[in-house]
N, C-alpha and C positions, 0 to 999 in steps of 0.2 A: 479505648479504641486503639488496636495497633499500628504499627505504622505503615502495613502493608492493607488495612483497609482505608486508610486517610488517603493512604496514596491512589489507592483503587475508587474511590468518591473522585478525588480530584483530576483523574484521567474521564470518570464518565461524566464530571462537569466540561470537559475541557472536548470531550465526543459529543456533547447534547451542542454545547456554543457552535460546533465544527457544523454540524448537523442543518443548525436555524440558518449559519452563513449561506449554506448550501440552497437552502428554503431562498433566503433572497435574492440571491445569482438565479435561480430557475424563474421566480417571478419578474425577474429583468428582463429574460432571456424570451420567456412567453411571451411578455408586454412589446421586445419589439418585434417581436415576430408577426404580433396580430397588428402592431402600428403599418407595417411592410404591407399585409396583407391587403389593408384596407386603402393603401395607397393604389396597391395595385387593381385592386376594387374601382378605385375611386377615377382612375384612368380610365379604364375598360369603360363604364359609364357615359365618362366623358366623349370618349371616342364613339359609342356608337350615337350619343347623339350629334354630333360634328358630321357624320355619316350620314345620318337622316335629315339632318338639315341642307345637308351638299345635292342630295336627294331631290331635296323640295325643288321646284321652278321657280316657283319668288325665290329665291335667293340665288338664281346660278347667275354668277357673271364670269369671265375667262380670270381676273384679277382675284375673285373669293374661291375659285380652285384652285388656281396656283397655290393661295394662301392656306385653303386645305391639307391640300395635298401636304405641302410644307407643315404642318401639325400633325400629318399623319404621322410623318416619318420621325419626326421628333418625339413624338409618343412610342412607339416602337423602338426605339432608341434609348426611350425612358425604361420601359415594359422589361426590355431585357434586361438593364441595369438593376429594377428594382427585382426584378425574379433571382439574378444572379444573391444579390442582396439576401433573399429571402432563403433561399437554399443554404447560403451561410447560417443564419440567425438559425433556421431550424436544425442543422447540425450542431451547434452551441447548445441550443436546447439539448439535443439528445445528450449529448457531452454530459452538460449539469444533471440531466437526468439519472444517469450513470452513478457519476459522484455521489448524487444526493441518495442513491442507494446504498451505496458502498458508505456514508458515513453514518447511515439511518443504521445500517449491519452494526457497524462498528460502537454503537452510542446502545444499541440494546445490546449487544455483547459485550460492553464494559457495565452496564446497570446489574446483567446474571451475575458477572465475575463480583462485584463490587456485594449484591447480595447476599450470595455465598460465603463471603466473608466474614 
């Protein structure tokens, strides 16, 4: 084996490793994106039942809307935090997505080169 094909193996080992890192930074990058999502999921939910219960007549006192109202805004307060949030995490994603292209190119254009050899 030359030294110019050992070398050419050990670069498209070293594009394949590049490549799987890349695989597990996106699967990070997904997982919390859909953690984010599901929070904010999981708010929205909530809020509209705190809405329908504020709704109900059994339950209206002047003391449980005050306290309402006060969980609206704190939810809203959240909703944007975790949306701001989510717009990060899903440009990260796209980010790694990018990369994970760019090294997936680079790991089969070192297997051609290395073939060739």
């Amino acid at each position: 084996m030359s030294l110019k094909k050992g070398q050419m193996q050990q670069l498209s080992g070293l594009m394949e490793a590049r490549f799987m890192a890349g695989q597990g930074t996106l699967k990070q990058r997904l997982a919390e994106e859909a953690r984010l999502a599901a929070a904010i999921a999981d708010l929205e939910e909530a809020r509209r039942k705190a809405m329908a219960d504020a709704a109900d007549p059994i339950h209206f006192s002047p003391s449980h809307a005050r306290a309402t109202n006060v969980w609206l805004r704190w939810t809203d307060a959240r909703k944007t935090v975790l949306n701001r949030d989510l717009a990060r995490a899903r440009a990260a994603s796209a980010a790694a997505r990018r990369a994970l292209a760019r090294s997936f190119g680079q790991m089969q254009a070192s297997r051609e080169l290395a073939r060739k050899l």
